[in-house]
N, C-alpha and C positions, 0 to 999 in steps of 0.2 A: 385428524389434526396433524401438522407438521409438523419433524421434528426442529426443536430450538437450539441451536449451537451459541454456545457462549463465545464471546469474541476478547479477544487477548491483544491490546497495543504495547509494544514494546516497548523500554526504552528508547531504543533507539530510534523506532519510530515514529515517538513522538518529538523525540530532537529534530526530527525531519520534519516533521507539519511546522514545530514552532520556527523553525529558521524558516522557513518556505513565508510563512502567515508573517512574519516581525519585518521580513525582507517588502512584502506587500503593501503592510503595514502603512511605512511613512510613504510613498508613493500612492494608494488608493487605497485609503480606507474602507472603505464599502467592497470594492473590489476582494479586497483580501477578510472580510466578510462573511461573502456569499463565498470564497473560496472554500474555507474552514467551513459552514456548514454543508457545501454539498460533498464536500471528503468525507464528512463525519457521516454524512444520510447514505454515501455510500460503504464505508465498514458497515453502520447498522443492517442495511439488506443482506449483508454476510450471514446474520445469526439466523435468518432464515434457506434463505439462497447462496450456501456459501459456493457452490461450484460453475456458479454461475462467471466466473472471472476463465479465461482460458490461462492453459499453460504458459509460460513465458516464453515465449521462441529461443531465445537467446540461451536457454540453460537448458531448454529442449533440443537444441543442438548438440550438446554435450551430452547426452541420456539423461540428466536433473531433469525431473518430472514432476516433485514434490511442490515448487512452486507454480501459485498463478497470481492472477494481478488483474486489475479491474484499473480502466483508464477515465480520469474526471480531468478535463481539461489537457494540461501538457503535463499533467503528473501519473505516474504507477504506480498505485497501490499495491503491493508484494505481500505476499499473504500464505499461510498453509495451509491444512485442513488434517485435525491432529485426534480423532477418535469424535469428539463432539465440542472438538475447541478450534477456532478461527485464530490463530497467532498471525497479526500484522507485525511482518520485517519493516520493510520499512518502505520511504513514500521516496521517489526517485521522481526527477526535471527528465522528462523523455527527450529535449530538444541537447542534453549530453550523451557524451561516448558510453553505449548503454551495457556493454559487457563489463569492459572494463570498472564500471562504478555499481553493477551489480553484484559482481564478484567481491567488489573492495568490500561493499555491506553489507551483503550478507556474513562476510566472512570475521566480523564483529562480534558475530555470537557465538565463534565458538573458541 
C-alpha cells in the first residue's frame, strides 16, 4: 500500500486561489469553476504522489531545492514535502515576473 502524505494549504495559499478564483469569478463563471476544481484535484494527488511536481528552476538556480510545483493551467502550485506532510506556499500567474514574485511569497512565511 502507498504511503499517504497529509497535505497542508496555507494561508497564504489560499489567499492566492481565492484572488485567482473571485478575479474569474465575475468574467466566467464556469471557467473559474473548473479552475478551483482542477487546482484542488491537483494538491489532492499530492497526498499520494507528492514528488511527482519538479523542482522550481528559478530557486533551483540559487541551490533552493526544497521547493517544487506542479503547473494546472497558467498557475504554479508551490509546495514542499515536509517528513509526511505536503505544505502548499502558494499558487503564483506563471504569465508574471516569476523570481521576483516567488521570492516576494515565499518570503511571507517567515
Amino acid at each position: 500500500m502507498s504511503r499517504k502524505y497529509k497535505t497542508i494549504i496555507s494561508r497564504f495559499a489560499e489567499d492566492d486561489l481565492y484572488e485567482i478564483i473571485d478575479y474569474y469569478k465575475s468574467i466566467n463563471f464556469d471557467f473559474a469553476a473548473k479552475l478551483l476544481i482542477s487546482i484542488e484535484e491537483k494538491i489532492q494527488k499530492l497526498k499520494l504522489f507528492p514528488e511527482q511536481g519538479r523542482i522550481v528552476p528559478e530557486l533551483e538556480q540559487q541551490n533552493i531545492i526544497d521547493y517544487r510545483e506542479l503547473i494546472e493551467g497558467n498557475y504554479r502550485i508551490i509546495y514542499t514535502i515536509q517528513e509526511d506532510i505536503v505544505i502548499i506556499h502558494t499558487i503564483i500567474d506563471s504569465r508574471r515576473n516569476l523570481e521576483d514574485l516567488i521570492i516576494k511569497k515565499l518570503m511571507r512565511n517567515y
